[in-house]
MARROGU-198554 format. One record per atom (N, C-alpha, C): x, y, z. Coordinates in pm, whole numbers, plus 50000, padded with zeros to 5 digits. Layout:
! residues N
XYZ
...
END
This chain:
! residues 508
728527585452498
728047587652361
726727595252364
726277603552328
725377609552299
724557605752163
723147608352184
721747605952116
722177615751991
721357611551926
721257622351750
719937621751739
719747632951701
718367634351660
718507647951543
718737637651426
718617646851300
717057651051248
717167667951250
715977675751226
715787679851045
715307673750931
715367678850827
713577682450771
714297695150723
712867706050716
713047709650584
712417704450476
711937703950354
712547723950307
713387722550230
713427737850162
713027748450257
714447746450335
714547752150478
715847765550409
715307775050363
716357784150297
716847795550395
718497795950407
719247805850484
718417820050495
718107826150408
717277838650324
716707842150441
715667832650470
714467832550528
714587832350678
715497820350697
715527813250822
716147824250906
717617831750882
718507837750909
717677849150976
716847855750914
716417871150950
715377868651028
714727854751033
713537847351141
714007850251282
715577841051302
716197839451372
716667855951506
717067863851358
717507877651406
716077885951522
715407883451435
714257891251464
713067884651573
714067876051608
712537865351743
712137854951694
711867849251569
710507841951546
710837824951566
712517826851583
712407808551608
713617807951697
712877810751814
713637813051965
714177796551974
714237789351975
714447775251994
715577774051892
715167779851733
716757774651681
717467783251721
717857793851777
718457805251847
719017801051906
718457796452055
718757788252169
719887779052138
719507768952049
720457760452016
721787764951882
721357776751809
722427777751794
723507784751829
722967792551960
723627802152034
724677784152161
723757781552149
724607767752257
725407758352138
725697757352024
725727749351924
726947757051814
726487752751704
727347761651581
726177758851501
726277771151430
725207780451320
726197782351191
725977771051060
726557775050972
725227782350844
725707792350793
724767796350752
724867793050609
725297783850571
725727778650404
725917765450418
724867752650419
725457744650381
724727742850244
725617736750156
725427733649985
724297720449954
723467721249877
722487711849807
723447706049709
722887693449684
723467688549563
722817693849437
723067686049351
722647689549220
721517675949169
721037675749114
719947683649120
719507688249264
718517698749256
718517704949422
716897699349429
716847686049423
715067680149381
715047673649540
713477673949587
713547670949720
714107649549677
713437642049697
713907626049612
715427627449635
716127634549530
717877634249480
718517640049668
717957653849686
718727660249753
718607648149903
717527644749983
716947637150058
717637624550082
718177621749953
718947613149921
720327606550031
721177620849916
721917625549970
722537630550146
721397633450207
721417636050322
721457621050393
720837614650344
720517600650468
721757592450399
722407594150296
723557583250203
724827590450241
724967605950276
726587608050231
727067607150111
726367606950002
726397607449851
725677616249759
726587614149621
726107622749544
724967608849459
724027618549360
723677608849271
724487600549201
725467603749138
726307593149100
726597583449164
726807586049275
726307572449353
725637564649403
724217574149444
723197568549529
722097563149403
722087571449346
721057567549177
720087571049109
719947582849263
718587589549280
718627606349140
717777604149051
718387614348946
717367627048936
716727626849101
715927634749038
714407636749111
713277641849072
711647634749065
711507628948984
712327629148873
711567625248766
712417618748657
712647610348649
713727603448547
713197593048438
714017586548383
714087572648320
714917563848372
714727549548353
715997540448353
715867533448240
716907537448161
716747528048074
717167512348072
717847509448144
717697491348167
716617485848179
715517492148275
714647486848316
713747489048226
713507495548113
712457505148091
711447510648175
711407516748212
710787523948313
710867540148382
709897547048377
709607558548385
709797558348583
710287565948674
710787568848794
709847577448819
709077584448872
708147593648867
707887595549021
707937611149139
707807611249228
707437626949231
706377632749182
705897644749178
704567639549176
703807653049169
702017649849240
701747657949073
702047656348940
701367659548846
700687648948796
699297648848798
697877638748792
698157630448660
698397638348543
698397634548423
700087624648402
700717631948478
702047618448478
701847608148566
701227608748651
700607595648732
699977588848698
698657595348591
697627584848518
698597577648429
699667583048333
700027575148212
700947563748344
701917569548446
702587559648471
701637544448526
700367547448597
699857538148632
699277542748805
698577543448867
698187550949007
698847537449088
698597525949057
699147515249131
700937516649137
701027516249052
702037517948981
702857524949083
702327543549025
703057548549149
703147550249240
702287543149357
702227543449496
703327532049541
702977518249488
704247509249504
705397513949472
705477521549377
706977529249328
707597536049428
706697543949527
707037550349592
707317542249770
706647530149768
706417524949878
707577516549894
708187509949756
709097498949792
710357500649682
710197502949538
711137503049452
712187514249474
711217521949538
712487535649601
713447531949678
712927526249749
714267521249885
714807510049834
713867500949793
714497485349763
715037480349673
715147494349565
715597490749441
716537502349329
715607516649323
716547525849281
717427529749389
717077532449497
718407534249617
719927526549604
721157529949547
722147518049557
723087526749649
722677528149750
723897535349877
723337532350014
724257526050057
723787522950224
723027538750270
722237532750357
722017546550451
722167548250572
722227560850621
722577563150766
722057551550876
720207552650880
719867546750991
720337529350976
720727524550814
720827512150795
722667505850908
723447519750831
724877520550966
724977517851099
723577527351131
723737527751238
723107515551307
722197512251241
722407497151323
722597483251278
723457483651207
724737472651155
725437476351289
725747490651341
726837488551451
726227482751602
724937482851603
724457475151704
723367485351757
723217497451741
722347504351783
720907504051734
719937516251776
718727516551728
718407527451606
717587528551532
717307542751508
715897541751465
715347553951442
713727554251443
714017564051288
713307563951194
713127569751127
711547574951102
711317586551097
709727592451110
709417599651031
708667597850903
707857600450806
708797604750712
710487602250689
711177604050558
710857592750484
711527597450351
711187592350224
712297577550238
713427578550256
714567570250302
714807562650377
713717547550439
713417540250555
714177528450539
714797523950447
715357508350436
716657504650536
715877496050561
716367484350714
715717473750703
716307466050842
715927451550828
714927445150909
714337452050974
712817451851066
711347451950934
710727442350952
710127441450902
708577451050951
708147459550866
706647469150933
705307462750850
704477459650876
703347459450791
702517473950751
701877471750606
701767481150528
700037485050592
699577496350604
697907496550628
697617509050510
696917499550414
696347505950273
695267520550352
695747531750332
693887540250379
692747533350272
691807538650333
690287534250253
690537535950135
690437550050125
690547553449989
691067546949868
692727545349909
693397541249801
692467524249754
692237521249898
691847506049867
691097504549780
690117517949714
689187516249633
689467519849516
690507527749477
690817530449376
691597517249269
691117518849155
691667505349046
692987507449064
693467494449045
694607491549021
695747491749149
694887500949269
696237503649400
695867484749457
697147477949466
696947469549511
698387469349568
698907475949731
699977480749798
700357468549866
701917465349876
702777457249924
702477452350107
702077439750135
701467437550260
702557445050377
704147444650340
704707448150418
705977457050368
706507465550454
708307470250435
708827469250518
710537467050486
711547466650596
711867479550619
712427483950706
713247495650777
713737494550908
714387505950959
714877499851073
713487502051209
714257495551332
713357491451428
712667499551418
712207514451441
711487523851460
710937531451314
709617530751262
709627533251135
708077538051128
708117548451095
706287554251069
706797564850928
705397559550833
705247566250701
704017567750679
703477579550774
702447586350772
700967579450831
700047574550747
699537567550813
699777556050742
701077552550666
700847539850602
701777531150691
702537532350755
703137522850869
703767530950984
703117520551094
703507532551241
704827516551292
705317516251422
706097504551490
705627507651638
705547497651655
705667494251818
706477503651935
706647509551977
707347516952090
708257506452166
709887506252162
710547500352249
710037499452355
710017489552434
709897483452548
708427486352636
707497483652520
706167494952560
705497483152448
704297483452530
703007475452468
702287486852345
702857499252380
702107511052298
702717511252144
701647514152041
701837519251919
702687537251899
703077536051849
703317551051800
702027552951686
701197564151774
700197567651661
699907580651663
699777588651569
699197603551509
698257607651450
697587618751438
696637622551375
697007624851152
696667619151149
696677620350982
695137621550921
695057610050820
694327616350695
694117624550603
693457625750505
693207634850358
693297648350434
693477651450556
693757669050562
694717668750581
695647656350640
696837659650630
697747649450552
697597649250458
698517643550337
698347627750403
697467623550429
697537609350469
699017602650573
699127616850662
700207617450769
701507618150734
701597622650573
702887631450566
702977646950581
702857650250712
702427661850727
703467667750825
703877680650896
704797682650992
704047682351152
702737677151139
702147679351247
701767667651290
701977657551200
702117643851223
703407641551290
704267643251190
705837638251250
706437643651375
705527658951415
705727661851514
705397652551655
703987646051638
703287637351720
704147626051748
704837619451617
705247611551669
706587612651737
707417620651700
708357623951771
708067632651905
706727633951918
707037641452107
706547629952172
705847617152121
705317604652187
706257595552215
707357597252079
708657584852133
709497591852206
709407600652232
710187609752367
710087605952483
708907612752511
708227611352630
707617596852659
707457584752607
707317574152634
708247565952656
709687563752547
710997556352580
711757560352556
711797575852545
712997584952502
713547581652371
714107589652296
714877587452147
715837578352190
715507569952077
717017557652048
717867566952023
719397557251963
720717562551934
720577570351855
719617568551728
719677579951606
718207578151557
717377592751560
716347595551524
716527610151450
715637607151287
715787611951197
714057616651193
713527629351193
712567632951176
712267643351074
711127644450953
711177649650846
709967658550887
710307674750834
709207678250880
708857683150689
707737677750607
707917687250465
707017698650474
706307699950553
705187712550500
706107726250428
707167727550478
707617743350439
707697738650326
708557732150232
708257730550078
706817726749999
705917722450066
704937727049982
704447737549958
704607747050106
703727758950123
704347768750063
705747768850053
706977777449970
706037776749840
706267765249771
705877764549628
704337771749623
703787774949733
702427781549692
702097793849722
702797796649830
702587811049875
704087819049872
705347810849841
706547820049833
707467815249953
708697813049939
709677808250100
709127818950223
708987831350160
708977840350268
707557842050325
706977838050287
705367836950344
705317820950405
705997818750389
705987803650436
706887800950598
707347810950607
708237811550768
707367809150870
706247810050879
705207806250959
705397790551016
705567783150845
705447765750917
706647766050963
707717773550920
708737768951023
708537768551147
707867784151196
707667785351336
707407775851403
705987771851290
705757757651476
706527748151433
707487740551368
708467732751375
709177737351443
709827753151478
710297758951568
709627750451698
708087754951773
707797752751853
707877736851880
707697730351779
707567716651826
709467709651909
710147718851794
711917714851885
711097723252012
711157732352051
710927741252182
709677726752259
709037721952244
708267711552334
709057702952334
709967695452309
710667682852294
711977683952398
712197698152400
713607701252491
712517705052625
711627713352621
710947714152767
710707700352798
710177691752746
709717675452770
711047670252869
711707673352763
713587664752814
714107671052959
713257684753000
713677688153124
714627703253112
714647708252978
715267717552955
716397718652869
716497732352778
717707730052747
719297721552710
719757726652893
720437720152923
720607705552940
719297700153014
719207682453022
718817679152859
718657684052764
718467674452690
719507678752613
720497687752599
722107686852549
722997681552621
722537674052742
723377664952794
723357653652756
722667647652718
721887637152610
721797632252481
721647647152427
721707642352294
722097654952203
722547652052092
723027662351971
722187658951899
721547675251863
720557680051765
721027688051647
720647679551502
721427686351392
720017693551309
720097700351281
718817708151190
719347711851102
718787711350948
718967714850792
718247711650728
718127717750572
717077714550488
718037709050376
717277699850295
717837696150160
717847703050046
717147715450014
717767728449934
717177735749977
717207751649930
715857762849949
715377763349789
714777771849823
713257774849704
714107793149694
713837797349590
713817805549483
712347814649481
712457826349482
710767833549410
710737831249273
708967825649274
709167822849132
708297843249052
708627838148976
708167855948898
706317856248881
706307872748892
704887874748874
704387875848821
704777872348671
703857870448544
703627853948521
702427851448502
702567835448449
703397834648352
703507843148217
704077844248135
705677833948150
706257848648283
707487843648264
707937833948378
706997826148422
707137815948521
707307801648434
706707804248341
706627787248258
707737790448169
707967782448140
709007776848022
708577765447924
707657766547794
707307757847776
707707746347672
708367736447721
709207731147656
708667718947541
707467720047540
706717715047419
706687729247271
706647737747310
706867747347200
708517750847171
709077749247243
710937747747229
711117736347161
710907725047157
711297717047114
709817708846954
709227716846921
707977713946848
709247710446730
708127697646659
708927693946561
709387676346607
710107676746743
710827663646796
709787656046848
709817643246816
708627633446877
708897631947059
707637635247102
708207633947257
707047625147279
707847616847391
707547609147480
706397612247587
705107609047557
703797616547695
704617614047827
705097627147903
705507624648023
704957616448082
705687604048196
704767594148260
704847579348188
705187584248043
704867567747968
706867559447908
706437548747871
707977548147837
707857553447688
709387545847599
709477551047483
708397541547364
708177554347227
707257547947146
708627541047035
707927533246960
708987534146813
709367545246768
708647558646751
708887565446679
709287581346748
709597578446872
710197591046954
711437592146927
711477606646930
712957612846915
713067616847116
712567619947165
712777626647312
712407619647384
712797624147529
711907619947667
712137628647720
711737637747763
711947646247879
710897650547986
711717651248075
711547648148250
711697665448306
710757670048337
710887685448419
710807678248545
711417685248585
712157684948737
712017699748824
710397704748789
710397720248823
711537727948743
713127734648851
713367745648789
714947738448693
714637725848698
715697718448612
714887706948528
715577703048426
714777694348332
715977681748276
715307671048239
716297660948174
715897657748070
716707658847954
716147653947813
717147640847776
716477628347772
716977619747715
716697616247593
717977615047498
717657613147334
717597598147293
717037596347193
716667578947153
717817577247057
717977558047089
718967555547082
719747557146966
719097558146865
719647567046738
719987578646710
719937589346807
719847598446781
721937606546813
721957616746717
723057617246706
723577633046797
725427636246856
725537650146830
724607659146757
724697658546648
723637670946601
722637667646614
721667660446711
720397661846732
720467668646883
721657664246934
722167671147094
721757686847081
722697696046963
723627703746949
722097712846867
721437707346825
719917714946744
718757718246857
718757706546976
718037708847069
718347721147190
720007720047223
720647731347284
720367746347247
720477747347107
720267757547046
719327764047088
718127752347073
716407756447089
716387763847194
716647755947279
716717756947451
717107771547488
718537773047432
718967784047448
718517798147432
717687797847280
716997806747249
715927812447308
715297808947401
714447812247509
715107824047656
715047833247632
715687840147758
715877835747913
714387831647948
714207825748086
715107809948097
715957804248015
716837789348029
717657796748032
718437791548145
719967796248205
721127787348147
721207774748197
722117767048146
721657752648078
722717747347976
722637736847930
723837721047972
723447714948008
724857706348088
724527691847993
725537688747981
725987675147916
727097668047908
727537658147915
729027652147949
729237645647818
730567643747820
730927636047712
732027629647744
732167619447618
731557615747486
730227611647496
729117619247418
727757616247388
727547596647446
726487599247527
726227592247581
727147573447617
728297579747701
729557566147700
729167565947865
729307549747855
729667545047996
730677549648050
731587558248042
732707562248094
732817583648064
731617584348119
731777600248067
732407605248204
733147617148153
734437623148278
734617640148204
734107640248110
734217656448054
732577666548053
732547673248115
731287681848152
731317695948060
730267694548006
729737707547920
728797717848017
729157731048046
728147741247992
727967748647970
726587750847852
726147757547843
725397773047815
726057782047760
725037792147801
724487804147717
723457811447685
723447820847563
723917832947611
724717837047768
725037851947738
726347849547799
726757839247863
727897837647969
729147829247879
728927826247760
729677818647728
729587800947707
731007793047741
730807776447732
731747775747833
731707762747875
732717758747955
732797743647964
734317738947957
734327728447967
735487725348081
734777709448173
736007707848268
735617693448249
736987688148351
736917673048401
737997671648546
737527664648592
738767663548692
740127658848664
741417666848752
742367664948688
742897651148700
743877644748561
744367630248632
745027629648721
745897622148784
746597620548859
748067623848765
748957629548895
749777631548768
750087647448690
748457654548631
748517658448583
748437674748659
748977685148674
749007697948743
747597703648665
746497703548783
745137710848808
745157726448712
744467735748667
744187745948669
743637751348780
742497742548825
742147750248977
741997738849042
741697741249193
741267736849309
739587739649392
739547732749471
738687738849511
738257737149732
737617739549777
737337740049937
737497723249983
737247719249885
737187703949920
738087694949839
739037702849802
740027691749777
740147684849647
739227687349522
738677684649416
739677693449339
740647687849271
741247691549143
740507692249031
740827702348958
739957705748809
740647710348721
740627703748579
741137709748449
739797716448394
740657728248361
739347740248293
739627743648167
738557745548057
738687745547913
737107759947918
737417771547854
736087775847831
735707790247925
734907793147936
734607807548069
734187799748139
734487806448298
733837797948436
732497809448441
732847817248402
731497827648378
730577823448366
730427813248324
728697800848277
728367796248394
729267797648503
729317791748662
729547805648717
729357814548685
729347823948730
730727825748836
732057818248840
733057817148910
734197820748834
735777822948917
736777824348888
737697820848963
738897820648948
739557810948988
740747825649055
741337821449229
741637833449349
743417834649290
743817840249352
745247839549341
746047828849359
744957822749497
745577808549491
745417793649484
744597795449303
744257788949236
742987782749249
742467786549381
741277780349402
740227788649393
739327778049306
737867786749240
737107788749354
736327801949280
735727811149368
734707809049347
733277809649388
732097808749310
731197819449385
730397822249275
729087835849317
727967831349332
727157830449211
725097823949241
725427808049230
726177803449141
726497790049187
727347781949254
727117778849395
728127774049431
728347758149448
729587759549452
730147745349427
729447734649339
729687745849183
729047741549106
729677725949056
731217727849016
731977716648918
731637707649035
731767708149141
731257690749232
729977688049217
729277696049167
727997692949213
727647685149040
727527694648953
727517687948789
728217673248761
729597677148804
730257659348790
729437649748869
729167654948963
728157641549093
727087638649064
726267648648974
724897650548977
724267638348818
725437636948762
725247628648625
725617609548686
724307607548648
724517595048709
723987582448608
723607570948623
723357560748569
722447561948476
721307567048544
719877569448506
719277585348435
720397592248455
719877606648409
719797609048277
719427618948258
719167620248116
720657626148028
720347622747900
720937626747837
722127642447844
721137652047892
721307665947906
720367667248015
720947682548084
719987688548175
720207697148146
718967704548173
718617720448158
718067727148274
718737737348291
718477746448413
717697760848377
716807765848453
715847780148420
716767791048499
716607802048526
716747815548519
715887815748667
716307820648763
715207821848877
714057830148830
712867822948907
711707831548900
710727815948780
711527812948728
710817804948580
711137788048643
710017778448576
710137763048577
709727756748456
710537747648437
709937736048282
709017730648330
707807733848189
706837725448201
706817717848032
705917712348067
705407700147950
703497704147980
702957700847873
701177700547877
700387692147938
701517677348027
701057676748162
701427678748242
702227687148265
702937689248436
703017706348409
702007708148577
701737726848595
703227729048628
702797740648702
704027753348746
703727762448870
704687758448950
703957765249079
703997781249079
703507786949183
703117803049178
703997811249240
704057801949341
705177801649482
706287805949476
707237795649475
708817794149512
708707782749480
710117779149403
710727767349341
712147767749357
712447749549311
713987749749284
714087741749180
715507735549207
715957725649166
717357727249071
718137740549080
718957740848992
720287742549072
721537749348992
722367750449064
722657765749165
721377774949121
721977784549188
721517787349352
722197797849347
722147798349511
720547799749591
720257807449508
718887806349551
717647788149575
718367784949494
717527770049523
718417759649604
719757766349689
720967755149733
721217760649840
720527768249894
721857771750028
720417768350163
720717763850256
720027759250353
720717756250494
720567768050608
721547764650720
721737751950780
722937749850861
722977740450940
723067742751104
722347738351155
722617742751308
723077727351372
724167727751469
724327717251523
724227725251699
723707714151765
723997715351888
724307703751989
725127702952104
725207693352214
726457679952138
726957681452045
728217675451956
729167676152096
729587665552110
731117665952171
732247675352135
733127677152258
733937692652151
734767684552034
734797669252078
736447666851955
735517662351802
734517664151775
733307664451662
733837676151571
734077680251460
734397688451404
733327694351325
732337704151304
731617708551203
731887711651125
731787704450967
732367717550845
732497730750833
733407737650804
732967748250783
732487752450710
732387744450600
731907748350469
730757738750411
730067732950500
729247721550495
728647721650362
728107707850316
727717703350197
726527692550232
724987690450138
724497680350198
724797668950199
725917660750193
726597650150172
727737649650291
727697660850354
728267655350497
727487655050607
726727657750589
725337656050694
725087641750742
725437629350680
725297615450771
726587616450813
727657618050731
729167615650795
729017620950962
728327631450982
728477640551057
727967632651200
726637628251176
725757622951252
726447606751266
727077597151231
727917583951273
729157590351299
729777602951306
730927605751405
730317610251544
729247614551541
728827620651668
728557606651710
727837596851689
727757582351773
728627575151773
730427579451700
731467567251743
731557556651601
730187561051499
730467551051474
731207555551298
732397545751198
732687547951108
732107555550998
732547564950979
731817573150867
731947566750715
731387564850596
731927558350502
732987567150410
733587560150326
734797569550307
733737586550247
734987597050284
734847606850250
734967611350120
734017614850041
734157621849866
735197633249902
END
């Protein structure tokens, strides 16, 4: 059986990576995907939000299943605002305590409802280390170490401890013990480096549990810098942090003895959870401002729950948005807000399921002011499909696929252009907690609200290709391992518990 050591690199986009590759600059993923398989398309889910997509990768699920709706949501059972973006003014209303515990324990221990990979993998008896992802829940108990800072700030009063599995570091807020070693796993962090969510952290700790007790059965290492730096300087100015994530795989295989000895060993999977998009060079047409689109409707201060007297809530999600309507509110308050929306050039699409807000929605709307409407659902059983699709997904179609920018081949199976594998991704992407409607921008543009900015950079979060496509490189897989060909981020754990033997959960 061979080692796993899944590599995920924050808005790691084909675009970018591909012509890196061609041209020298990341000799190491080369290496391995010249020894390996190089798919140069695997699909983001929908929303393409780091939280949702991240998700997805460590679950083998869509949101509809896992629960995750997003950065930025509601639940309405709970009342409670979900909040996992760095805008100051949605953090003050949600609470600073608030959202650090939100992020420390209710994420995993509570909005999460989908097993996860490293949790599989050792139910089957093995180990796994998880290092500085968002997705740690297991049954090893870590203690929590508050930094100074927060300790001083009102109201942070952080959880003494979390579970995850045996091997577990989240930056500098929990490191674990080193198998069979008196030694800590420890790294350089602090306020220069995101309080050790950094790629130069996670690098540390992954060349220390190497070279000290070698990688357990399955080690999952997150590197995020390229998505921040995307969002500030552009994906393509940002190929740099790949590089030394480049270099840091290139130290980890020299460590192992080469190449070769450490693909005798172990299978190395590398991918990102979406790419980033250029955003445009006018401020102008970068914002979308959805307090003047919607003026008139009582909204909800991003960050807070609902008042008596709100008509809205809405949640920007960068280059996608969620508007949830109050509980009175009718179709034609849906159908007046769409309009709005629409009327703005830079909003691409409008998505909504029906029947208006039913526990049992199965019919998908969208959307659009130049492409048309479209409506689908999956077909019943029983009932002869209009189309098909790569994965096996029957579809009844009502409307232009033109709004999806797709059409359907000779032999019956839809085709898709800037969005791909859109109808799986929309049906999956509507889940418990999401909003009412989502709204998608126009590349180049992001929803804002008058507290949440707009980056300068590169963004995502929608369905098109530009914010979804992110390679996959596998290497050192056994030959009877099959790689998608058409990979999706939702086969990415399946992928990684067939390479260790162990049951994949059923297949979507």
């Amino acid at each position: 059986m061979k080692r796993v050591l899944l590599v995920i690199i924050d808005a790691l986009a084909t675009r970018i990576v591909g012509p890196a590759m061609q041209d020298g600059r990341l000799p190491n993923f080369s290496r391995l995907a010249e020894a390996g398989v190089f798919r140069q398309e695997s699909t983001a889910i929908f929303p393409s939000i780091t939280p949702a997509a991240t998700a997805s990768l460590m679950t083998g699920r869509y949101p509809v299943d896992h629960g995750i709706a997003g950065a930025f949501w509601y639940d309405r059972d709970s009342d409670r605002v979900a909040y996992y973006g760095d805008d100051i003014w949605v953090m003050l209303n949600e609470g600073i305590g608030t959202y650090f515990e939100d992020f420390l324990v209710n994420l995993n221990f509570t909005r999460l409802q989908a097993e996860t990979l490293s949790e599989r993998v050792e139910k089957a008896g093995m180990t796994a280390a998880v290092l500085n992802y968002m997705w740690f829940r297991g049954e090893t108990r870590h203690d929590v170490n508050t930094p100074l800072l927060l300790q001083l700030m009102p109201g942070v009063s952080l959880s003494d401890s979390i579970s995850g599995p045996t091997i577990t570091t989240l930056g500098d807020f929990v490191t674990s013990r080193i198998p069979d070693s008196d030694e800590m796993l420890s790294a350089s962090g602090g306020l220069t480096r995101r309080y050790g969510f950094h790629d130069e952290t996670s690098g540390e700790y992954l060349l220390q549990l190497a070279r000290t007790s070698g990688l357990p059965e399955f080690t999952l290492t997150y590197f995020p810098n390229n998505d921040w730096d995307s969002h500030a300087d552009g994906p393509a100015e940002a190929i740099s942090t790949v590089e030394r994530v480049d270099g840091i795989i290139g130290e980890l295989i020299e460590s192992s003895g080469g190449l070769d000895a450490f693909l005798s060993e172990h299978a190395i999977v590398i991918t990102g959870d979406h790419s980033q998009c250029d955003m445009a060079d006018s401020a102008d047409d970068r914002a979308i401002d959805l307090d003047a689109l919607l003026e008139g409707f009582d909204r909800v201060p991003a960050g807070s729950a609902w008042g008596d007297t709100d008509d809205l809530m809405v949640c920007p999600n960068l280059r996608t948005a969620q508007v949830y309507f109050h509980c009175s509110s009718t179709q034609e308050h849906r159908d007046e807000v769409c309009r709005r929306l629409l009327s703005d050039p830079h909003v691409d699409q409008v998505l909504w399921a029906d029947p208006f807000r039913s526990e049992q929605n199965s019919r998908f709307e969208v959307r659009t002011a130049d492409r048309g409407r479209l409506s689908f659902q999956p077909t019943a059983d029983g009932t002869e499909p209009d189309c098909t699709d790569l994965y096996g997904n029957r579809w009844s179609i009502e409307g232009d696929l033109t709004a999806i920018d797709a059409s359907i081949g000779p032999d019956g199976q839809v085709q898709y252009g800037d969005y791909p594998n859109a109808l799986e991704r929309i049906a999956n992407g509507f889940c418990r907690v999401c909003g009412d409607m989502w709204i998608t921008a126009r590349p180049g543009s992001e929803f804002c609200l008058s507290e949440t900015s707009v980056h300068a950079g590169g963004s995502h979060g929608t369905l098109h290709r530009l914010d979804s496509i992110s390679p996959l490189i596998v290497a050192g897989a056994p030959d009877d391992v099959e790689i998608p060909p058409h990979p999706r981020s939702v086969d990415i754990a399946p992928l990684c518990l067939t390479i260790l033997g162990v049951d994949p959960p059923d297949r979507l």
